[in-house]
N, C-alpha and C positions, 0 to 999 in steps of 0.2 A: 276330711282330715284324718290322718292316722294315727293312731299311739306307737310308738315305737318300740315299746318296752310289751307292747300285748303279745300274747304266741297266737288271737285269733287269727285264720285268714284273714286275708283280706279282698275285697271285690274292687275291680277298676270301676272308674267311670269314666266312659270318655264325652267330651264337650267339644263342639265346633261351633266357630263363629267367625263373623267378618271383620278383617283388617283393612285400613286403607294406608298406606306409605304417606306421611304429611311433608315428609322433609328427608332430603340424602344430600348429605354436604360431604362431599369423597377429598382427599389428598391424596395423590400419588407421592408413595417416598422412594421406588425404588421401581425406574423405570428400564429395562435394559435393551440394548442395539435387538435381541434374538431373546425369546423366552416371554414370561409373561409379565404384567406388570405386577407391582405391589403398591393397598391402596389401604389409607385407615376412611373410612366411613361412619359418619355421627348420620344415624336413620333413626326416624320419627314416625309414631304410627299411631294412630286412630284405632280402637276396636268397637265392635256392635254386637249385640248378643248376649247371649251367656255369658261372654267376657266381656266385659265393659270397661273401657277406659283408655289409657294412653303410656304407652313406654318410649325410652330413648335406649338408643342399641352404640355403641362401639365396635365395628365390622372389621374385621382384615381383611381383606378380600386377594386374593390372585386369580387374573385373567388375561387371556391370552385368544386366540381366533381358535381355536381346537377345546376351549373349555376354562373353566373356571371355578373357583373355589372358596368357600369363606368359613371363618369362625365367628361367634359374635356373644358379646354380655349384654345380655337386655335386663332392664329395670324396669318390669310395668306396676302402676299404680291406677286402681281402679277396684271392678268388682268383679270373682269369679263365682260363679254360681251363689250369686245374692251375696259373698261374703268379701267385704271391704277390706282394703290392706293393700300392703305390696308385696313383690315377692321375684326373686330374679329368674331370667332362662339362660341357659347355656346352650346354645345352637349350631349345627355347622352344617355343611351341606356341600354337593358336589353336582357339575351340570356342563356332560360330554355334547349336550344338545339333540343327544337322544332320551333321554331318560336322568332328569333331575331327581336328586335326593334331598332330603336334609330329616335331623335325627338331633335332637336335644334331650335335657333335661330341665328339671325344675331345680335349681340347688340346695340343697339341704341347708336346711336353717335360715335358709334367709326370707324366709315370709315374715310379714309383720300383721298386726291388727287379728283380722279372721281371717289372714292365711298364713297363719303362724304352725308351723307343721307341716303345713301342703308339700306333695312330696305326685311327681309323677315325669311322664314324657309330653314331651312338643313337637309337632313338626309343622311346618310351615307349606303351603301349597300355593302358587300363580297358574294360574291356568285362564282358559276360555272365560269362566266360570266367575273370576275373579282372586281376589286372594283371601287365604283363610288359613287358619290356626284350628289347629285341633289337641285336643290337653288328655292326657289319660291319666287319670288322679287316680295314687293307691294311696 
């Protein structure tokens, strides 16, 4: 956690750990003859690790056969590095099906309990490997 008001530096940390998807209940609202679709998504996720617990996300998504695209507010509640609370992610991400992104944050202020403060980046990985969350706390 950081002070905000401090002029020390300050040092990241970053944490990784496993996510599993429990639940994606998608609505298309805006389907078109040519282009991509438009979808809202309620996603449900399980974490293990250093992050522990469980969030529900609200997705936009756009996708189309050439590539796809989403925004997302996530609420997770659980533990991050031992400390209890909730606290939200801002996330979005981009995937031409060569080379997927996505680049979040943590939002300011809205950690509760002992992650009142927490303030850092998110990004999200599927791969071979499985899926995983990585958090860089400043």
């Amino acid at each position: 956690m950081t002070d905000p008001n401090s002029s020390a530096p300050t040092t990241a940390r970053t944490l990784i750990a496993e996510f599993e998807v429990t639940g994606w209940d998608p609505s298309v609202y805006d389907e078109p003859v040519e282009g991509p679709a438009l979808a809202r998504v309620t996603v449900r996720k399980n974490f293990r690790g250093v992050v522990d617990g469980a969030s529900v996300a609200e997705v936009l998504t756009a996708a189309g056969p050439d590539g796809r695209g989403y925004v997302a507010s996530e609420r997770f509640t659980g533990s991050i590095d031992g400390r209890a609370g909730t606290v939200v992610f801002q996330h979005w991400g981009l995937d031409d099906g060569d080379d997927p992104r996505t680049f979040g944050h943590i939002v300011a202020g809205s950690g509760t309990g002992q992650l009142a403060g927490l303030a850092g980046e998110i990004t999200l990985v599927h791969d071979e490997s499985g899926a995983r969350v990585t958090l860089v706390l400043r």
